[in-house]
C-alpha positions, 0 to 999 in steps of 0.5 A: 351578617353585617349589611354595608351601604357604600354611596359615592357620589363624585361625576368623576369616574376616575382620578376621584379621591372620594371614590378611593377613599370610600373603597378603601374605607369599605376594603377596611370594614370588609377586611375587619368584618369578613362576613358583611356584605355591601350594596354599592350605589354610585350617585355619581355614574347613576345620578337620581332624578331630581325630586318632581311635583308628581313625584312629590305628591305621590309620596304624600299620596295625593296624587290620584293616577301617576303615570309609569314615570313617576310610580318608577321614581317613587318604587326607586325612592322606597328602594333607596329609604329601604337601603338606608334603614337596613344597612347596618354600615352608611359609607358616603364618598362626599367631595365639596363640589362649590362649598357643598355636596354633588348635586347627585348627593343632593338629590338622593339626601332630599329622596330619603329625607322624607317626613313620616318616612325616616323622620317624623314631626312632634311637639318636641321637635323633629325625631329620626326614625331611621335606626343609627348605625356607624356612618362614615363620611368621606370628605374630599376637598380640592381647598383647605376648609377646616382653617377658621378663614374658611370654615364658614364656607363648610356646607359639606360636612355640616350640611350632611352631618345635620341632614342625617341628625334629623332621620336619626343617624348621630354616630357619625364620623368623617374621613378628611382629605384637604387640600387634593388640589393644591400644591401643599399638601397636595393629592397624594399626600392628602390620600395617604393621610387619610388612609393612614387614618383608617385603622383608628377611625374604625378601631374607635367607632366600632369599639364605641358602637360595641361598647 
């Protein structure tokens, strides 16, 4: 049975484009595989606590006595690592929030980003650990970013696409929605394009996994 990991990440509860698309997106795995299952984690309802010193060196196993507090953290942190490596299926709903992710995003990327853990150091360089699988990437942006004037101001699918590398994930594909919060194009026009975009993009990464 196919394993589905659906993050969202966007403090907004409703009105959220990420958080329609990512249904959607989901809706469509679901529909093309009826059997598969998927575990929703909402960063955005839910946001993770921030990585702390105690949390840290709990990890490392340096730290002789944690208290409640920090051994929950690190149970949660396992939960989360435990959800990435067995999922066979990553969706993330990612808006731009300041050129990058949610500060929510964030923080469960640097929770699961974690040496020795899903990804380690070698001599030839870093070497993820984590197995790949097709990852979908959920980009909202209130402004238009894929222009070359404002391209460098990416640190949103760049920052995730690179993040992922480094724990092993490279099949990775992105679901773009530009634009949601001008008058051209606009939400409404931004989603429906997207979600018009949805049978080909699934079309071409699962025939490109199977393959």
């Amino acid at each position: 049975m196919m394993k589905v990991l659906h993050i969202d990440s966007s403090p907004m509860l409703s009105a959220s484009s990420s958080r329609k698309l990512s249904q959607a997106l989901t809706d469509a795995i679901c529909l093309r595989y009826p059997d598969a299952s998927v575990t929703h984690r909402d960063l955005g309802r839910t946001p993770p606590p921030h990585l702390r010193e105690e949390t840290f060196l709990a990890l490392t196993g340096t730290l002789d006595a944690p208290d409640d507090r920090t051994r929950k953290e690190v149970s949660d942190i396992y939960d989360a690592i435990r959800e990435l490596n067995e999922c066979d299926v990553l969706v993330i709903g990612a808006p731009m929030i300041n050129h990058s992710v949610s500060s929510a995003l964030k923080t469960w990327i640097d929770q699961v980003c974690q040496a020795r853990m899903t990804f380690r150091f070698t001599p030839e360089g870093t070497q993820g650990l984590v197995k790949d699988k097709p990852t979908f990437i959920v980009s909202t942006r209130g402004g238009v970013y894929s222009s070359e004037d404002h391209r460098a101001m990416d640190h949103q699918e760049s920052y995730l696409i690179s993040t992922l590398k480094l724990m092993g994930i490279e099949d990775v594909h992105v679901l773009p929605a530009e634009g949601v919060d001008k008058t051209h194009p606009g939400r409404e026009q931004a989603e429906k394009g997207a979600l018009a975009q949805i049978p080909d993009l699934l079309s071409y990464a699962f025939n490109k996994t199977l393959r």
